[in-house]
N, C-alpha and C positions, 0 to 999 in steps of 0.2 A: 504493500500500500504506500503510496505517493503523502508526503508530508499534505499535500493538502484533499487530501482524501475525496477528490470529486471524480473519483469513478464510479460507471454507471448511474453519477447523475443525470436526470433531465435537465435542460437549458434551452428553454426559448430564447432566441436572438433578434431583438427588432433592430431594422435599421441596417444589413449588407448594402451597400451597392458598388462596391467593386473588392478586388485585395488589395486596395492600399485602406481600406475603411475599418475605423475605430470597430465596428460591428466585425468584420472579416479577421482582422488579427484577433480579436476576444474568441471566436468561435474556432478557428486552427486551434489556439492555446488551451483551448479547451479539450479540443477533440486529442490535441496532443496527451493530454493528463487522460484519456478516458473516459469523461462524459460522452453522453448525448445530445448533440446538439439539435434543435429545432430551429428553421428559421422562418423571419416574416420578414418580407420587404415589399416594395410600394406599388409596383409594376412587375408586368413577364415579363420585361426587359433583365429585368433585377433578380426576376428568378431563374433565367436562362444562365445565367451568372453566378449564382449559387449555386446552382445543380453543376456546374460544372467545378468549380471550386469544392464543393460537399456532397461527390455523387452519394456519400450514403447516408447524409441528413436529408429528412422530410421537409419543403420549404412549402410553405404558405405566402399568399397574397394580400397583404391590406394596405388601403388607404385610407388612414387611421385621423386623417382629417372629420371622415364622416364617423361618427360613433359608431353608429349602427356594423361598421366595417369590422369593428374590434370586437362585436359580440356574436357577430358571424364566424372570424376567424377562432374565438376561443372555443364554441362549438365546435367544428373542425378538427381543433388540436384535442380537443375533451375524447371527442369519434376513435382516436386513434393510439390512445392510452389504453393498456393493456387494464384489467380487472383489479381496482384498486389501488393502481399506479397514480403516483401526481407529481407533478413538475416541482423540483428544488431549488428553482432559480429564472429569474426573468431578465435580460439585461435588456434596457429603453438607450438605443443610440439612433435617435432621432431628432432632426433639427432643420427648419425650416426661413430662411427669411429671405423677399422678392427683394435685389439689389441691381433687378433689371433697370431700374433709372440711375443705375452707381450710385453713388457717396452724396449724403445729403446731411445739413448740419440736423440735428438731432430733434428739435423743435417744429421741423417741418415733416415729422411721420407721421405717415397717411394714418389714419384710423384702420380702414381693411387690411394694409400693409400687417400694424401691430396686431389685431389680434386676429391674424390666420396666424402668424408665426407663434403667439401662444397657443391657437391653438392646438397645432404643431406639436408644438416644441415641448410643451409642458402639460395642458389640461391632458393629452394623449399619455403620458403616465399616470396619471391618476384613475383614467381611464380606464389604462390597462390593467391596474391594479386591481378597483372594484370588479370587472368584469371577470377576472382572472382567479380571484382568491378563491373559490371553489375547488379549481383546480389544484393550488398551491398546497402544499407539504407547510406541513405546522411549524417547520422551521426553518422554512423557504426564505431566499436572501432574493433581494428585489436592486438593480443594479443601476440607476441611471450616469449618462456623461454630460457633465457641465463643463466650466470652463474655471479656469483658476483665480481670478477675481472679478467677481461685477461690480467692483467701485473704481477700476480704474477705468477712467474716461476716454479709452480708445474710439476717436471720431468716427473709424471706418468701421469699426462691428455695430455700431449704432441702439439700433432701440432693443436687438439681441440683448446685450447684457442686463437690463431690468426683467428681462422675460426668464433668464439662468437663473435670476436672483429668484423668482416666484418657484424656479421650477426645486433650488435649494430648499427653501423657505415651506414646499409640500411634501418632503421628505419628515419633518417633527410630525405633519398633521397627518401623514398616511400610518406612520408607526403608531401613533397616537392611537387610532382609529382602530389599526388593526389587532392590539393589542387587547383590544376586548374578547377576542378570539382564539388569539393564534401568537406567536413568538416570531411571524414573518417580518424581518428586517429590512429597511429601507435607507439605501446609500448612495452616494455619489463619486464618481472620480473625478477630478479635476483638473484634465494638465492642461499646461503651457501650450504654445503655439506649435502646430503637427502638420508636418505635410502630409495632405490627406487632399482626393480631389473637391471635396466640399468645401475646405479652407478656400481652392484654387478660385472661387466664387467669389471670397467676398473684395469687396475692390481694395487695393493697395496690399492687399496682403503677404505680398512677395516681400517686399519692403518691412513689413512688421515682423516678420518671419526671420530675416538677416538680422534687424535687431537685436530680437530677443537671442539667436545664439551666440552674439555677442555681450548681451548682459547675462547671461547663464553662468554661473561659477567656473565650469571649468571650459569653458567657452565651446562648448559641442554642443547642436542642438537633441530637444527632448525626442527619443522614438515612438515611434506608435504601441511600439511593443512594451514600453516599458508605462506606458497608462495600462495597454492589455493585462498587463500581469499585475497591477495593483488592482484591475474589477475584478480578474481570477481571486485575489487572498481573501474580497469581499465576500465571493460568490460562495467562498471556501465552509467548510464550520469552525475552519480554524481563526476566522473572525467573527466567530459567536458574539464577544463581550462588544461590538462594534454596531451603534444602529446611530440612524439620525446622521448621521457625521457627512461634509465633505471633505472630501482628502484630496489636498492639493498634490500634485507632480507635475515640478515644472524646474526638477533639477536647482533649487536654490535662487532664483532668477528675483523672485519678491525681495533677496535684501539684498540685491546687487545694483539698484540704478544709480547709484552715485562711483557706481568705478571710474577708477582715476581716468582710463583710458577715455571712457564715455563721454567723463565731464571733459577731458581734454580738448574733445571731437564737437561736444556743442557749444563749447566758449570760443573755440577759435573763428 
C-alpha cells in the first residue's frame, strides 16, 4: 500500500480539456497511485480527449453551466456504481470567464460577463456537491482549484479573482453543511501562475507568467504537477485532520516581491 492509500478509490474529475490541464495531470496522478478515475468534461470534443488520454476511465459529458446538466450527469455516474459502491472523492477544476473583448479596467464588468463566470466557476461546486452527496462515501474528500491570492489586484485576471474568493469562502459553508451528515471534507489548492492552455486565455498572461518565475524563490516556475500532487494528499485520508483550508503553492513567491533584483528592474 502507497503512503497515500488511494487505491481502488473512486475519483470523479471535473474539468479535463487537454494534458496540459490542472484536471489531466490530477487524474494521471491519480490513476498512477491506483484509483479510479471518472471523468466529466464540457463537450465531445473534451471527451474524445479523455478517452484517448484515459482509455480505461469512464468519461461523462456536462455543461454544468445548466444545473439540471449536473443532476443528469450524477445519475449517470450513480447507473454505473457497482452495489453499494460510492465515490471517495470529487475534484471541481472548473473555471470560466469571457475575455473575448480583452482587458478591461475592473469597474467596467459587464453584469452577464460576472455572473456566468460565477456561475461557472463556483455556484457549479456547490452544485456539484449537493447533487452529489448521495453518492459520496462518508468520508469523501471534495477537491476544488482556486488560485493563490484574491486580494492581489492583478488588472488582467479581473472580476475572476472576487468570484475564487466566493468560491474559497463556500468551502466553510459546504463542510459546515455537510457535516450534519457525513465527515465529507471540502478543500482547495491554490497555486501560483501554471502554464496551462486556459491561462493561455487570459490577456497579458505571458507576461505575468515570466514575472512570477522571477519573483519565485528559487527563480523556477510552479508545475502543474506539483499543484496535482498537493489535490492528490487532499484527496488522500492521509489529510483526514485537513477540511475548510486553502492551500497555497506557489513555491514561496507571496514573500518575494521586494527582491532586490525586482526592485532593481522597477526603479530603474
Amino acid at each position: 500500500m502507497s503512503f497515500l492509500q488511494l487505491e481502488k478509490k473512486k475519483i470523479v474529475v471535473f474539468g479535463l480539456a487537454n494534458k496540459k490541464s490542472v484536471a489531466s495531470v490530477i487524474a494521471k496522478t491519480l490513476v498512477q497511485e491506483g484509483a479510479e478515475v471518472i471523468h466529466v468534461v464540457r463537450s465531445e470534443e473534451r471527451k474524445a480527449a479523455a478517452e484517448k488520454l484515459f482509455p480505461e476511465s469512464k468519461v461523462f459529458i456536462c455543461d454544468v453551466e445548466r444545473e439540471e446538466n449536473i443532476i443528469a450527469v450524477k445519475e449517470q455516474i450513480k447507473d454505473c456504481l457497482g452495489p453499494g459502491e460510492k465515490l471517495d472523492g470529487i475534484v471541481h477544476s472548473i473555471a470560466f470567464a469571457n475575455y473575448s473583448e480583452g482587458f478591461k479596467p475592473f469597474h467596467e464588468t459587464k453584469q452577464q460577463d460576472f455572473l456566468q463566470a460565477a456561475n461557472i466557476s463556483c455556484f457549479s461546486f456547490i452544485s456539484i456537491a449537493n447533487h452529489f452527496k448521495e453518492l459520496l462515501d462518508k468520508k469523501a474528500s471534495v477537491v476544488t482549484i482556486s488560485i493563490s491570492t484574491t486580494r492581489m489586484a492583478a488588472e488582467n485576471y479581473g472580476y475572476m479573482a472576487p468570484i475564487k474568493a466566493a468560491l474559497d469562502s463556500s468551502l466553510a459553508f459546504l463542510a459546515k453543511s455537510f457535516s450534519a451528515f457525513s465527515e465529507v471534507r471540502f478543500n482547495a489548492v491554490a497555486p501560483g501562475l501554471l502554464k496551462t492552455s486556459a491561462s493561455a486565455g487570459i490577456p497579458g498572461y505571458v507576461d505575468s507568467y515570466l514575472f512570477a518565475e522571477k519573483a519565485i524563490l528559487r527563480k523556477r516556475a510552479l508545475t502543474t504537477q506539483e499543484a496535482a500532487d498537493t489535490a492528490l494528499f487532499l484527496l488522500s485520508p492521509r489529510s483526514s485532520g485537513i477540511n475548510t483550508q486553502t492551500i497555497v503553492v506557489d513555491a514561496g513567491m507571496a514573500v518575494n516581491y521586494f527582491d532586490r533584483e525586482l526592485v532593481a528592474k522597477g526603479v530603474s
